[in-house]
C-alpha atoms as an extended CHARMM CRD file, in Angstrom:
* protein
*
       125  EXT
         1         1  UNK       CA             12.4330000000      -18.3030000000        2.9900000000  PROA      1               0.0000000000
         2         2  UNK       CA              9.6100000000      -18.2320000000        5.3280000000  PROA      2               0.0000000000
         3         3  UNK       CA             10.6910000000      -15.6070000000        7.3360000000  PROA      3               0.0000000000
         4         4  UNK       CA             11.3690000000      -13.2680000000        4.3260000000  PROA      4               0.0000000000
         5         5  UNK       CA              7.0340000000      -13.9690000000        3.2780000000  PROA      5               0.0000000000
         6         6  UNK       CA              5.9250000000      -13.6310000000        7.0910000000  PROA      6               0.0000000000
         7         7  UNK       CA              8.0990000000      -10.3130000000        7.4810000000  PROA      7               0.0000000000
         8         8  UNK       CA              6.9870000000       -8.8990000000        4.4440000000  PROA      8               0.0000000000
         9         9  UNK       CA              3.5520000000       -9.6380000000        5.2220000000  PROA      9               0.0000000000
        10        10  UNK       CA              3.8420000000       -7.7970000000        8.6620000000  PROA      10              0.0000000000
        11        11  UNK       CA              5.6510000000       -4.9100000000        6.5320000000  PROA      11              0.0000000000
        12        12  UNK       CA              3.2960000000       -4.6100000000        3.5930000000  PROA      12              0.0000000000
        13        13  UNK       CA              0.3520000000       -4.8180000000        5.9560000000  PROA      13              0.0000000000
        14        14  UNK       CA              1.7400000000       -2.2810000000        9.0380000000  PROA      14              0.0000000000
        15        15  UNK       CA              2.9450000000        0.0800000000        6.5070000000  PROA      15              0.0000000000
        16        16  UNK       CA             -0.7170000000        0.6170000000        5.6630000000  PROA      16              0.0000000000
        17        17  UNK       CA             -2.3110000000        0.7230000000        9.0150000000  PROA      17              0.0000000000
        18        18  UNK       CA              0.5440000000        2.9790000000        9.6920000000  PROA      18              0.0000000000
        19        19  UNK       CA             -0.1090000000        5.5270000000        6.5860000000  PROA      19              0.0000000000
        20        20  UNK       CA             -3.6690000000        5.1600000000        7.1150000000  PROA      20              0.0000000000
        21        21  UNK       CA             -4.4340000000        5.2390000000       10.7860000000  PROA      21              0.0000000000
        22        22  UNK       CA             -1.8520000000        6.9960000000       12.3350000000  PROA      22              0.0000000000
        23        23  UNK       CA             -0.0080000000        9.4690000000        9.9470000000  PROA      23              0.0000000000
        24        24  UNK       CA             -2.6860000000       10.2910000000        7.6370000000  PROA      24              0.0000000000
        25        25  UNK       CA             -2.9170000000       13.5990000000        8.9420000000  PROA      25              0.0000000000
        26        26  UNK       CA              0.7820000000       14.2120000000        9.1030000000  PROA      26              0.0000000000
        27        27  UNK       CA              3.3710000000       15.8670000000        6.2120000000  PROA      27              0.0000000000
        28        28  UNK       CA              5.8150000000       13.4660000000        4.4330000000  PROA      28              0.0000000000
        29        29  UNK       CA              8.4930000000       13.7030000000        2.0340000000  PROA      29              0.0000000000
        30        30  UNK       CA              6.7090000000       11.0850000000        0.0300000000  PROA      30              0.0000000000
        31        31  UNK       CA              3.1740000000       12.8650000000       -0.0980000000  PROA      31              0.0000000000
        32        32  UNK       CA              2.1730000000       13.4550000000       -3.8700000000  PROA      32              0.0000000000
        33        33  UNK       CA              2.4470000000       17.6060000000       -4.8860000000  PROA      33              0.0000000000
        34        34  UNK       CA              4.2680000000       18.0310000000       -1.5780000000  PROA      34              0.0000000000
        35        35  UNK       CA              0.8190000000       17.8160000000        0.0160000000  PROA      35              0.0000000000
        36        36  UNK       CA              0.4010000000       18.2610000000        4.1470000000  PROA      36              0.0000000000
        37        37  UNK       CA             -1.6420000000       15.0130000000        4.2520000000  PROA      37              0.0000000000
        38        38  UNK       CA             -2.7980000000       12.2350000000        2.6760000000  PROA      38              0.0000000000
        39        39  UNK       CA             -6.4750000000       13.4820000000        2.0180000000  PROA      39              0.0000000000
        40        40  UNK       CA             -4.6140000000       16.5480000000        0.1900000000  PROA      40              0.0000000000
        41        41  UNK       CA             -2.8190000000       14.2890000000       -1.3520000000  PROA      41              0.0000000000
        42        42  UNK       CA             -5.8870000000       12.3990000000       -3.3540000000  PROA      42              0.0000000000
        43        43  UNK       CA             -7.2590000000       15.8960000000       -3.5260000000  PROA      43              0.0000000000
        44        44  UNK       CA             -3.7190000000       17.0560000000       -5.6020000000  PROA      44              0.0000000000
        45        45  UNK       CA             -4.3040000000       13.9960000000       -7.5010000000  PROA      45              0.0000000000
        46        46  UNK       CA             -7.4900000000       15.1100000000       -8.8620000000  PROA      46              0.0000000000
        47        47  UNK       CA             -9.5470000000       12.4750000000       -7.1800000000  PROA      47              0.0000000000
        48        48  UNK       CA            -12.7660000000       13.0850000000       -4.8670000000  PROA      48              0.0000000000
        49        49  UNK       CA            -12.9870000000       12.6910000000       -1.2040000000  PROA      49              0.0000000000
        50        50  UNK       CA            -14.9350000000        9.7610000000       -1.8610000000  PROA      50              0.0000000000
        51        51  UNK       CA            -12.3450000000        7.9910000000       -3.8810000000  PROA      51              0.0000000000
        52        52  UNK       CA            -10.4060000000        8.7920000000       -0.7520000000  PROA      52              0.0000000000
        53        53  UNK       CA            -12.3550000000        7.4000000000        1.4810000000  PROA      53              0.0000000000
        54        54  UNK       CA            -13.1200000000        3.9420000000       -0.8020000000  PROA      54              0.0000000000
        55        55  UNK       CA             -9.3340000000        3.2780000000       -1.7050000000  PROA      55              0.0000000000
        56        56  UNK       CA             -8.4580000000        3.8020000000        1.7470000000  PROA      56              0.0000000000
        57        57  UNK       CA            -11.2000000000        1.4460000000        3.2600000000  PROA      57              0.0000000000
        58        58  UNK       CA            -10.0080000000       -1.2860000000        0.4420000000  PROA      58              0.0000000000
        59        59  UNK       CA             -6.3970000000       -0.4170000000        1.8480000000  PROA      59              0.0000000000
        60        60  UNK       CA             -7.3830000000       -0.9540000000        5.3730000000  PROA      60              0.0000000000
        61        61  UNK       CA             -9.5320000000       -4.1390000000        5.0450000000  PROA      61              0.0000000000
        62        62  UNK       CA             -6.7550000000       -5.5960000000        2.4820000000  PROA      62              0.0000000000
        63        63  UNK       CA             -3.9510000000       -5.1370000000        4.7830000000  PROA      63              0.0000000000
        64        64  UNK       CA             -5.9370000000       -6.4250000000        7.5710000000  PROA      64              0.0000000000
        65        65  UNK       CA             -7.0550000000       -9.5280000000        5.4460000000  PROA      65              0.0000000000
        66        66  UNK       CA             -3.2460000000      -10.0760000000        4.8830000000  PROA      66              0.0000000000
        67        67  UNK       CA             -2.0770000000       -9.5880000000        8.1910000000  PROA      67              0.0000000000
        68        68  UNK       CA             -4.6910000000      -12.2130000000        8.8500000000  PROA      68              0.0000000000
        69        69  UNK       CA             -2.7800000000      -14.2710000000        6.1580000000  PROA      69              0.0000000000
        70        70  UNK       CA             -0.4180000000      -14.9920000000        8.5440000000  PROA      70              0.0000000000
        71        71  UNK       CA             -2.6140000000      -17.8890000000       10.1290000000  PROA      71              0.0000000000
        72        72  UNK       CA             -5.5230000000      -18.1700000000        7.6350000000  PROA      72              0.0000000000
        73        73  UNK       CA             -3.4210000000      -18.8330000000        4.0170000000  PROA      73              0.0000000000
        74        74  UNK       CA             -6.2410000000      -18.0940000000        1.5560000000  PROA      74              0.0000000000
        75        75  UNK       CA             -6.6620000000      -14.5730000000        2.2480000000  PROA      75              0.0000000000
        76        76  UNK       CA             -3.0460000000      -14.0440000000        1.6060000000  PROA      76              0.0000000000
        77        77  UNK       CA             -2.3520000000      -13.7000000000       -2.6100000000  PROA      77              0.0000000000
        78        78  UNK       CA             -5.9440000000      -11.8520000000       -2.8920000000  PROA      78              0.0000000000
        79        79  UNK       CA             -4.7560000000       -9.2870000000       -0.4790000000  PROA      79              0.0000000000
        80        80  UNK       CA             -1.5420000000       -9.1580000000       -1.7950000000  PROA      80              0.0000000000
        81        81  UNK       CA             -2.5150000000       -8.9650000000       -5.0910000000  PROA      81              0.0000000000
        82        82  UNK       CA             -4.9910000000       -5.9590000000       -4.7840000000  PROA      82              0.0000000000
        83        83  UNK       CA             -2.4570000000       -4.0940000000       -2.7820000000  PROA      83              0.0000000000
        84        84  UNK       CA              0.0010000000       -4.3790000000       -5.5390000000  PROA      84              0.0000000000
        85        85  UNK       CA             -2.5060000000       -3.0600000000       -7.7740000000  PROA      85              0.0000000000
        86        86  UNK       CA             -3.3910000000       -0.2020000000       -5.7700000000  PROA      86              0.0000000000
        87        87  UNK       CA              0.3010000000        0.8550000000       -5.2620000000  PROA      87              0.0000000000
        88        88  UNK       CA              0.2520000000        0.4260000000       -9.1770000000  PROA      88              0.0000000000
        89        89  UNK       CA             -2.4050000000        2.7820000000       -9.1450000000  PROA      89              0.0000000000
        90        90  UNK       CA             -0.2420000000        5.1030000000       -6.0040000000  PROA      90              0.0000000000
        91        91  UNK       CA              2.6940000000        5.1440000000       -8.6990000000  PROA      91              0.0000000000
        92        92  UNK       CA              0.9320000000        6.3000000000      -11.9260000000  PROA      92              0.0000000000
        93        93  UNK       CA             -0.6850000000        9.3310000000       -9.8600000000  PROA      93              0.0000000000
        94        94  UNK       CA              2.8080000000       10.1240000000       -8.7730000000  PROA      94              0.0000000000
        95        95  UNK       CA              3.9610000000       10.4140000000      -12.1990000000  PROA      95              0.0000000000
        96        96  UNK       CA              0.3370000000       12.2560000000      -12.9960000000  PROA      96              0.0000000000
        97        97  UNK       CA              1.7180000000       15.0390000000      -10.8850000000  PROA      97              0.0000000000
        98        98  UNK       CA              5.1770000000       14.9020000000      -12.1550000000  PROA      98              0.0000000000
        99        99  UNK       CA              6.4160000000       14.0900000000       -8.6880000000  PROA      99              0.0000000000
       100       100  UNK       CA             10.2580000000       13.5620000000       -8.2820000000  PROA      100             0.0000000000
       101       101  UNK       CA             11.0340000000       10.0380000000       -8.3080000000  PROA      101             0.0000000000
       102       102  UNK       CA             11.8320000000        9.5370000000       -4.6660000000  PROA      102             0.0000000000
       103       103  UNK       CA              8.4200000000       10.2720000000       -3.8840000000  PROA      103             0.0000000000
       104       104  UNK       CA              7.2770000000        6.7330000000       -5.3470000000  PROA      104             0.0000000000
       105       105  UNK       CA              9.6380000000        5.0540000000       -3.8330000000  PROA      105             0.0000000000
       106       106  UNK       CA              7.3900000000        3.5210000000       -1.4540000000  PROA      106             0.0000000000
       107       107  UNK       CA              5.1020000000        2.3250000000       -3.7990000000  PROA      107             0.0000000000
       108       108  UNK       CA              7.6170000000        0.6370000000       -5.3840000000  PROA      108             0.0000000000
       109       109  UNK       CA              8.7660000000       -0.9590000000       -2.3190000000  PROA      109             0.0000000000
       110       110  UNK       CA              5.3700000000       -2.2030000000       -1.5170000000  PROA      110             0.0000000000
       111       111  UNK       CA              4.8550000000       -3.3240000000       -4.9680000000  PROA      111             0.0000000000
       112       112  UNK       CA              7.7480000000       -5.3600000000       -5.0460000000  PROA      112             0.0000000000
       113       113  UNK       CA              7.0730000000       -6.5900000000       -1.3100000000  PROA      113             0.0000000000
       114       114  UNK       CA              3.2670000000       -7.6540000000       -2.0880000000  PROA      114             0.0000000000
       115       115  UNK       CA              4.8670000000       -9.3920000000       -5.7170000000  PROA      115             0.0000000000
       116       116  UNK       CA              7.3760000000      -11.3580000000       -3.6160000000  PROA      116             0.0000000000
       117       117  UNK       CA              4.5220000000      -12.4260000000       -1.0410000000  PROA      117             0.0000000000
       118       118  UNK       CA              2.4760000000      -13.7080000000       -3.9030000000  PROA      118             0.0000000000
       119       119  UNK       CA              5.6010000000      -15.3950000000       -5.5330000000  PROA      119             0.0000000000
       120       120  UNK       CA              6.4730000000      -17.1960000000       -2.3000000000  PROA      120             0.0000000000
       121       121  UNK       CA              3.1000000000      -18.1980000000       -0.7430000000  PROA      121             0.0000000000
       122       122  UNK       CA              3.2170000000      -21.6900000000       -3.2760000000  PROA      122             0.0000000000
       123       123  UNK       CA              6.6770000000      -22.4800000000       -1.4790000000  PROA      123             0.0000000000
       124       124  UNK       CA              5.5390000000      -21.7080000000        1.8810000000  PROA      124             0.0000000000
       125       125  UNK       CA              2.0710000000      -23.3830000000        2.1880000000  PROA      125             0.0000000000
């Protein structure tokens, strides 16, 4: 059981780093309106650039905050818990745009990854 809330952990919170350091300027098959990167992507959404920027600074310090889970326990359900509600908030502007539904899979996936995390930190403490 442990493993399963330490992987996900690394998952949920390398997934981010990942989308948001290293492949934000890339295409994906996943990107909202088929847009070439994720700042087009907010943009397609109908959000600002400085929605972009705050959502993906509470991304980034959240994930790192979890990550950090791993040896400090308290930060883990708060960081788990707003990235949920941010890939809430990823899924609804998918549907916004009338994206296919394989373009929220991800979301979903982190969802259900950050809901397990929270369900399993009481057994694993």
């Amino acid at each position: 059981m442990i493993w399963i809330y330490r992987l996900f952990i690394v998952l949920v919170s390398g997934t981010v780093f990942n989308v948001w350091l290293l492949n934000m300027d890339q295409a994906s098959p996943y990107r909202g309106s088929a847009a070439p990167n994720l700042k087009e992507e907010f943009l397609a959404y109908g959000l600002s650039e400085n929605i972009f920027y705050l959502i993906g600074g509470i991304k980034l310090l959240a994930a790192l905050a979890l990550f950090f889970g791993l040896r400090v326990k308290q930060t883990v359900v708060p960081s788990a818990q707003i990235i949920a509600v941010l890939m809430i908030g990823a899924i609804g502007m998918h549907f916004k745009v009338a994206d296919p539904l394989l373009r929220s899979v991800p979301a979903f996936g982190m969802l259900a990854m950050c809901l397990i995390i929270v369900r399993l930190h009481k057994r694993v403490r």
